[in-house]
C-alpha positions as CSV (number, residue, x, y, z in Angstrom):
1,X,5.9,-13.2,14.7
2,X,5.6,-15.1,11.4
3,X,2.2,-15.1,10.1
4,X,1.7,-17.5,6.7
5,X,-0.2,-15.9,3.9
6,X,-4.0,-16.7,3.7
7,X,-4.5,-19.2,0.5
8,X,-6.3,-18.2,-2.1
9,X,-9.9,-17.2,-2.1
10,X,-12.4,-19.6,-2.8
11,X,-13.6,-19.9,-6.4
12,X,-17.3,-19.3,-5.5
13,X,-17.5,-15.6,-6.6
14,X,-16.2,-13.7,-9.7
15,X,-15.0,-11.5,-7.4
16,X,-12.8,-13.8,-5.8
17,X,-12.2,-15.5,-8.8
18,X,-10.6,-12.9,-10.2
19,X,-8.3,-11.7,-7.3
20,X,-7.3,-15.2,-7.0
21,X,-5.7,-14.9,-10.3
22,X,-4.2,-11.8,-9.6
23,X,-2.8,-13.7,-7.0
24,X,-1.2,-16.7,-9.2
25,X,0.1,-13.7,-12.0
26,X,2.2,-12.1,-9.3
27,X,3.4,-15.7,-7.2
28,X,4.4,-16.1,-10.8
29,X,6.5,-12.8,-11.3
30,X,7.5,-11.8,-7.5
31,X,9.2,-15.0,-6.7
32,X,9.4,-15.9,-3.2
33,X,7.2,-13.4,-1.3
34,X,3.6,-14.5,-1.6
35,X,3.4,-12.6,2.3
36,X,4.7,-9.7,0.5
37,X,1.9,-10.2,-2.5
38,X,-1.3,-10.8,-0.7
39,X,-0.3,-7.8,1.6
40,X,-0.1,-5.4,-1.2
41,X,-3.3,-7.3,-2.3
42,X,-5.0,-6.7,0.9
43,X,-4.2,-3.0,0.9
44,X,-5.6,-2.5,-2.6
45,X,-9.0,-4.5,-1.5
46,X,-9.0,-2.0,1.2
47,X,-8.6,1.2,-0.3
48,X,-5.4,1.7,0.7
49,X,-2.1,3.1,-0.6
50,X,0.8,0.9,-0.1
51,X,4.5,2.0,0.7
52,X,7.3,-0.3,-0.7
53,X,10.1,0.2,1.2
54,X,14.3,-1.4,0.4
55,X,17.2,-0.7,-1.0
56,X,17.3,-0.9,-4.6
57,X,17.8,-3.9,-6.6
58,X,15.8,-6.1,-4.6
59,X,12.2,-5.8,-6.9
60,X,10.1,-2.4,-5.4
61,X,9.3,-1.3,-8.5
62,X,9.2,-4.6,-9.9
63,X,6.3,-5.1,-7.7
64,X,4.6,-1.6,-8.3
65,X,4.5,-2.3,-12.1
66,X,3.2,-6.1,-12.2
67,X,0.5,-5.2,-9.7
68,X,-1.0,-2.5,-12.0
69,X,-0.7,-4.5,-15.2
70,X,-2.6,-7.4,-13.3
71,X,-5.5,-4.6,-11.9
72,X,-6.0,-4.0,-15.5
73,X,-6.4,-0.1,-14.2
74,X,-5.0,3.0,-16.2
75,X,-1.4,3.7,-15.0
76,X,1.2,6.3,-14.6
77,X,4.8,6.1,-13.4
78,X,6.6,9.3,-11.8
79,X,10.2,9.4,-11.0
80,X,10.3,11.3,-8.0
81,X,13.6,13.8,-8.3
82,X,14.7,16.7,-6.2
83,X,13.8,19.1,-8.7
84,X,10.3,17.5,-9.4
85,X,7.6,20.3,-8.5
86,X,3.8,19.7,-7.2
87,X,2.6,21.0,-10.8
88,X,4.9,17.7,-12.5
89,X,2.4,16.0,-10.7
90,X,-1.1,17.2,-10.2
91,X,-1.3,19.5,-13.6
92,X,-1.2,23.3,-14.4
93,X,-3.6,25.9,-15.3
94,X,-1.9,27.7,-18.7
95,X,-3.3,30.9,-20.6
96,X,-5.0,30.4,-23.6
97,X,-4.8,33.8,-25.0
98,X,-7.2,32.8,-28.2
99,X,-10.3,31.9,-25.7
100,X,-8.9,34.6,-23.1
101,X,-9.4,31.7,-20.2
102,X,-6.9,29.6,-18.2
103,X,-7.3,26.2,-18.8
104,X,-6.3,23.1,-16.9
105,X,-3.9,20.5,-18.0
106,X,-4.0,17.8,-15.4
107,X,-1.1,15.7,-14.5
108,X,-0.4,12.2,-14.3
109,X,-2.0,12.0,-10.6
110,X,-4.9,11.6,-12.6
111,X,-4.7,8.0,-12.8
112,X,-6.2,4.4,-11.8
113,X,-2.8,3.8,-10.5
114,X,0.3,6.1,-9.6
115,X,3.4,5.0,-9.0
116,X,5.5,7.5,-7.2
117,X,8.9,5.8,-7.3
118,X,11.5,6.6,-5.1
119,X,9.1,9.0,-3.5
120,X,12.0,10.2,-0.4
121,X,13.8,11.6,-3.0
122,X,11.4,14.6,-3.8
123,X,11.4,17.9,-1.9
124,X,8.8,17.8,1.4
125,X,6.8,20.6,-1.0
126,X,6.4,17.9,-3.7
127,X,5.3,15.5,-1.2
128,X,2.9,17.0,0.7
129,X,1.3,17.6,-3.1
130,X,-0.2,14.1,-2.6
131,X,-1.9,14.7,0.8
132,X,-5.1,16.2,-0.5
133,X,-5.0,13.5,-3.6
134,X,-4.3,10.4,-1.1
135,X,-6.6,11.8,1.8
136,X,-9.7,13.1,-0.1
137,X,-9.1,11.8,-3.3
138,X,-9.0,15.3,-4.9
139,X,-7.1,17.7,-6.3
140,X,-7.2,21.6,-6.2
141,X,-5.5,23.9,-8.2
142,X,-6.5,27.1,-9.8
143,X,-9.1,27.5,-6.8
144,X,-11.3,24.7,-8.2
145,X,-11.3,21.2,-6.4
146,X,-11.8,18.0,-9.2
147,X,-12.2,14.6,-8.5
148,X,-9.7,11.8,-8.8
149,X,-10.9,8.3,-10.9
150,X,-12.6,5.8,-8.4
151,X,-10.6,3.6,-7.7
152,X,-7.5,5.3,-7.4
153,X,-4.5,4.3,-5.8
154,X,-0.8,5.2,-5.1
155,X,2.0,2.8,-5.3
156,X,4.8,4.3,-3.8
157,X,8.8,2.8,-3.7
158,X,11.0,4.3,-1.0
159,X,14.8,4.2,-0.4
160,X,16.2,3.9,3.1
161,X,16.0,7.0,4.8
162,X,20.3,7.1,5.1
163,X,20.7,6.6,1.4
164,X,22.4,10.0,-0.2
165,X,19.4,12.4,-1.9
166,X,17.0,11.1,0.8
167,X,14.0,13.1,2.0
168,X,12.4,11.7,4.9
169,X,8.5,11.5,4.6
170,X,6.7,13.4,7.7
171,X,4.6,11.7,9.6
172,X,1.3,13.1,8.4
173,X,2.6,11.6,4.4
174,X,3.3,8.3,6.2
175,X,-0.1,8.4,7.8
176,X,-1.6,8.0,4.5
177,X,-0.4,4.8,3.4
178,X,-2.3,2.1,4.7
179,X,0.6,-0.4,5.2
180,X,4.1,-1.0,4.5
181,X,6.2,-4.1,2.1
182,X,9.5,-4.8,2.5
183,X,10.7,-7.3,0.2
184,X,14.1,-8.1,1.3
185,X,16.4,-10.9,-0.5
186,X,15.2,-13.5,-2.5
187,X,15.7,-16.8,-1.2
188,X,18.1,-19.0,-2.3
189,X,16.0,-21.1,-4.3
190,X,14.1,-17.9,-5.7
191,X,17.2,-16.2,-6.5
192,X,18.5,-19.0,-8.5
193,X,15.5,-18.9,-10.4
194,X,16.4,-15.4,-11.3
195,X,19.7,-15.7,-12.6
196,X,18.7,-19.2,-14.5
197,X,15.9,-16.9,-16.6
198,X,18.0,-13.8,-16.9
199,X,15.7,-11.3,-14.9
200,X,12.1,-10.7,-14.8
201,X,11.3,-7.4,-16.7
202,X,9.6,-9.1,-20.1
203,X,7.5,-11.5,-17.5
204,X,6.3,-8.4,-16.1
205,X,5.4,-7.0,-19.4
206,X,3.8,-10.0,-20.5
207,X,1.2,-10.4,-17.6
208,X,-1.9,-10.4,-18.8
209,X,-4.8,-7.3,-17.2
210,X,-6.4,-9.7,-14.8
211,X,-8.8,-7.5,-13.2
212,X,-10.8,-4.2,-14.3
213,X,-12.3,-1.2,-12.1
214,X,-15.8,-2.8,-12.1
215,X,-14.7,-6.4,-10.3
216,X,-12.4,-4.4,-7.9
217,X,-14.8,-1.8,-6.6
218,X,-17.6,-4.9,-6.4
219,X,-14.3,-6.8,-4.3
220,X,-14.1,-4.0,-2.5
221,X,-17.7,-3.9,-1.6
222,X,-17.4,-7.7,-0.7
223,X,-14.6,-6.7,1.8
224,X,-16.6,-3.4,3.4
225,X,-19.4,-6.2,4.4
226,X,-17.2,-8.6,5.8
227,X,-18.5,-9.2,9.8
228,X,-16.2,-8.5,13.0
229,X,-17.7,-9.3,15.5
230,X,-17.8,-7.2,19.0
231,X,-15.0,-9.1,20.5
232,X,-13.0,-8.7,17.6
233,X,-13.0,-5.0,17.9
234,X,-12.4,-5.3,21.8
235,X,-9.4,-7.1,20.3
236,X,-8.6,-4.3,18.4
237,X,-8.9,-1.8,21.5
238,X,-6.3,-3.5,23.4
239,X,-4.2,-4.0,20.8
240,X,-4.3,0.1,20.2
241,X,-4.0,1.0,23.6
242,X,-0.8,-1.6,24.1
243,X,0.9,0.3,21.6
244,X,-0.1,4.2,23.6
245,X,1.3,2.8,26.6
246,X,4.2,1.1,25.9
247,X,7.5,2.7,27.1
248,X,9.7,2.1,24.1
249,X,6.8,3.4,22.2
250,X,6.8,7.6,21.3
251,X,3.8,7.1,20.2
252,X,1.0,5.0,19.8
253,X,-2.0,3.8,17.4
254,X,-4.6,6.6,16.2
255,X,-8.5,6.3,15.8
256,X,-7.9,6.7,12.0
257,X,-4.8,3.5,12.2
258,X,-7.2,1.8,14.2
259,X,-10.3,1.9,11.6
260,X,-7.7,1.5,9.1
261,X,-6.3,-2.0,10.8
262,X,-10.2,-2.9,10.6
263,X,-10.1,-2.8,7.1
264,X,-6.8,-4.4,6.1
265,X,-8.2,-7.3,8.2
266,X,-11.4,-7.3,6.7
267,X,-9.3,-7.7,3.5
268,X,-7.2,-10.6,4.9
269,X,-10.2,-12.0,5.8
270,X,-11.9,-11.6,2.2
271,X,-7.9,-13.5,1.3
272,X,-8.2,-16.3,3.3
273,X,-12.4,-17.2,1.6
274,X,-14.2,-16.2,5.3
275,X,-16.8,-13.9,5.9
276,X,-15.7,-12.9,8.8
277,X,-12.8,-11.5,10.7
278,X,-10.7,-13.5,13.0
279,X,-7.9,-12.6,15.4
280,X,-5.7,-14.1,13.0
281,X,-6.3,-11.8,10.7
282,X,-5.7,-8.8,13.1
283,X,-2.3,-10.7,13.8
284,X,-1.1,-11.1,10.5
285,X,-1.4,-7.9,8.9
286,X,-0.8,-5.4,12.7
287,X,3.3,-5.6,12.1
288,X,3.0,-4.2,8.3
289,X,0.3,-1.6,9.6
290,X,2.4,-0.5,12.4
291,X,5.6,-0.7,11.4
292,X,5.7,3.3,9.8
293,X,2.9,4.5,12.5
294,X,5.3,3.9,15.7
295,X,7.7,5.8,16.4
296,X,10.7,4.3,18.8
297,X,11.8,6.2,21.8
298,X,15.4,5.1,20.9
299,X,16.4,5.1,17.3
300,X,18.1,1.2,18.3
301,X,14.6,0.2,19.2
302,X,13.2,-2.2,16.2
303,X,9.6,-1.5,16.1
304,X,9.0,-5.2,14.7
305,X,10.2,-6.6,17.9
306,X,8.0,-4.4,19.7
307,X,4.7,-5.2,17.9
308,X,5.8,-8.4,18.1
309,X,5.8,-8.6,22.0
310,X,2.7,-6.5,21.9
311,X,0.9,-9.3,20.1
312,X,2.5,-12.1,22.1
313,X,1.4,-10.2,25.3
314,X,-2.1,-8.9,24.3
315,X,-4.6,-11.4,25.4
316,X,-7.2,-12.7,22.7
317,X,-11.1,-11.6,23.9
């Protein structure tokens, strides 16, 4: 089911203001995919981590990078490797023999924005180094537990799982990313647009910081407050429990995707210049919320055809 992407918000608030330039900065940069955009948009406005997952070539990190130059928030880029270890990545403690302490050199986790790209191709050990930092928002090493910046965000790129070097992420890593993007090929018009300008990279360095921590976390705030009503969230129910019982289904929906669906259509919501949440929303962002939360019985399955009959079949409240 094709869902078209919310317009952009109204120009009441500076809030909204301000994401809906965000908004025109990226439609400007990420040609063709302004689903794609206001997803990743939505994620961020909900305090989620977003997964970008293709093959290469087709703009993943090209994404990742103009959305943190638009956010306007400090940013780091990792290149995840085989031999990149959980210290590359959340700092080490190192002897200072002249004040006889250890003392902490933190790593680029400690960022606005990470990108983790290509974040399969790290060892499961280097992965599950982000599952305290993406969870609690925290890191511990050296026995002592310090905060991460507020907001802070992971941007991850991912290459398809049969791609040579690949690490699949576990289930509990997937868990933690609140949706996933997948691009896919530019349209024709879009793609002749690319080859006419000779590639993107010096628009994406040239976009201007849009946004800054203070209007995001007071967007944010906007999108907490946004009302569902109670047959919205009976909506939401059947929508979980559809997914637990359905045969081609391994799994379904948890509490914590469930709350998590809440927000991302909160955010949609906050997209489209309503204060409240419709079923629409729920419908337009379920299939990227879903799509790494449910496993298929049989590897042919596609999971996108199944939430796609699940929200063809579940009645609206």
């Amino acid at each position: 089911m094709t869902r078209a992407a919310p317009s952009t918000p109204p120009r009441s608030a500076p809030q909204a203001q301000a994401v809906g330039r965000v908004l025109e900065e990226l439609d400007r940069v990420i040609l063709g995919k302004p689903m794609q955009v206001r997803l990743a948009i939505a994620c961020l406005l909900a305090r989620g981590h977003l997964l970008i997952e293709d093959q290469p070539g087709v703009g993943k990190t090209t994404l990742a990078h103009a959305l943190a130059r638009t956010l306007g928030l400090s940013f780091r880029r990792v290149q995840f490797t085989s031999d990149l270890l959980p210290a590359d990545l959340l700092g080490v403690s190192i002897w200072d023999a002249r004040e006889g302490v250890f003392r902490y050199h933190p790593g680029p986790i400690f960022s606005e924005v990470l990108l983790a790209d290509e974040i399969n191709r790290a060892t499961p050990k280097t992965q599950g180094a982000l599952l305290e930092a993406m969870e609690e928002r925290t890191v511990s090493e050296g026995g002592v537990t310090r905060p991460l910046p507020d907001p802070f965000f992971v941007i991850a790129t991912q290459n398809p799982a049969a791609f040579v070097g690949t690490f699949p992420l576990p289930e509990a890593q997937l868990d933690r990313f609140l949706l996933t993007v997948t691009l896919g090929y530019p349209d024709p018009r879009a793609e002749r647009t690319l080859l006419e300008t000779g590639g993107r990279a010096q628009t994406v360095r040239d976009l201007p910081a849009v946004l800054d921590s203070a209007t995001l976390l007071a967007a944010q705030r906007e999108v907490d407050a946004i009302h569902a009503a109670p047959p919205l969230l009976d909506y939401l129910q059947q929508l979980a429990r559809a997914t637990r019982d359905h045969p081609a289904l391994a799994a379904g929906l948890s509490p914590r995707a469930l709350l998590a669906l809440l927000a991302l259509s909160r955010a949609w919501a906050f997209l489209a210049g309503r204060d409240m949440v419709l079923p629409e929303d729920v419908q337009a962002v379920f299939p990227a919320l879903s799509a790494h939360r449910l496993p298929p019985r049989d590897p042919g399955v596609r999971v996108s055809d199944v939430t796609a009959r699940i929200l063809a079949e579940t009645p609206i409240p």
